[in-house]
C-alpha positions as CSV (number, residue, x, y, z in Angstrom):
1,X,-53.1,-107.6,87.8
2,X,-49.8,-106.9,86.7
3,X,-50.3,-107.9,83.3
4,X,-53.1,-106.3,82.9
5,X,-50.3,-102.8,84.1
6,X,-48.1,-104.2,81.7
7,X,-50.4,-104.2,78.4
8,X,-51.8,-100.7,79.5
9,X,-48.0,-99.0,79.7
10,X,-47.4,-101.2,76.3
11,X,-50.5,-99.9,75.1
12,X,-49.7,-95.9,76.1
13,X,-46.1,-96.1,74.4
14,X,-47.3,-97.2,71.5
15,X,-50.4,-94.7,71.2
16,X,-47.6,-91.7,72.0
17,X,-45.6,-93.0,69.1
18,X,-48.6,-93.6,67.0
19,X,-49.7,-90.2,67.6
20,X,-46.2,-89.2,66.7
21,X,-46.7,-91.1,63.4
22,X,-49.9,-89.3,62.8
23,X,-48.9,-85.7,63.5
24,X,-46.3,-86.7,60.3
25,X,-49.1,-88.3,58.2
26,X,-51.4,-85.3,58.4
27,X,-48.7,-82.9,56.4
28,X,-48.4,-85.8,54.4
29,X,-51.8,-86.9,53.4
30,X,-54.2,-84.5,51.8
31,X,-58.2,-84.7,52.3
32,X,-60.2,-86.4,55.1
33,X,-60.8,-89.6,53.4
34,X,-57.2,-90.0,53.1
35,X,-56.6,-89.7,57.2
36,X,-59.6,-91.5,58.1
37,X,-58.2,-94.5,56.2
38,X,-55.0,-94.1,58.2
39,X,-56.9,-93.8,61.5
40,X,-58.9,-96.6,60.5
41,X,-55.6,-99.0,60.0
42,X,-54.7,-97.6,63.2
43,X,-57.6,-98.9,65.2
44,X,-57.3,-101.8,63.9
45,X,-53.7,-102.4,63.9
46,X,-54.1,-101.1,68.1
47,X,-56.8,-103.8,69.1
48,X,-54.5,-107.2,67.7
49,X,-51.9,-105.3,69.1
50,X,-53.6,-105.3,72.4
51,X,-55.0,-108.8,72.3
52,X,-51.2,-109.9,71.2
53,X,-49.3,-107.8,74.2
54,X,-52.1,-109.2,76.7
55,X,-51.6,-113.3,75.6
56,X,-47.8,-112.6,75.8
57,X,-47.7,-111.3,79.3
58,X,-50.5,-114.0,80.1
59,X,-48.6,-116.7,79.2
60,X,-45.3,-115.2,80.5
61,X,-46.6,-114.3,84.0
62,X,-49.0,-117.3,84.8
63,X,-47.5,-120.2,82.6
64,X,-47.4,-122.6,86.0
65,X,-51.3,-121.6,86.5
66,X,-52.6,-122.8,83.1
């Protein structure tokens, strides 16, 4: 249960900053194509980052378990 808290808070810090990235990327990029790329890498760069933050706290929290 707590790790499970732990990814979620990891997971809402890194969307704010994300967000934070993206607000900069828009006055940057030009066209739709061109921010649905970047929202794409996004995605994809959120879900490892998920499955990475959730093995971590996993393997941190319930080493003497497994």
């Amino acid at each position: 249960m707590l790790s499970f808290v732990l990814v979620q808070l990891g997971c809402i810090v890194f969307a704010f900053l994300w967000f934070a990235l993206a607000v900069g990327a828009i006055k940057a990029l030009q066209g739709i194509g061109a921010m649905a790329g970047f929202m794409a890498v996004l995605i994809a760069f959120y879900a490892v980052l998920t499955v990475l933050l959730a093995r971590v706290m996993t393997r941190r929290l319930y080493r003497r378990y497994l």
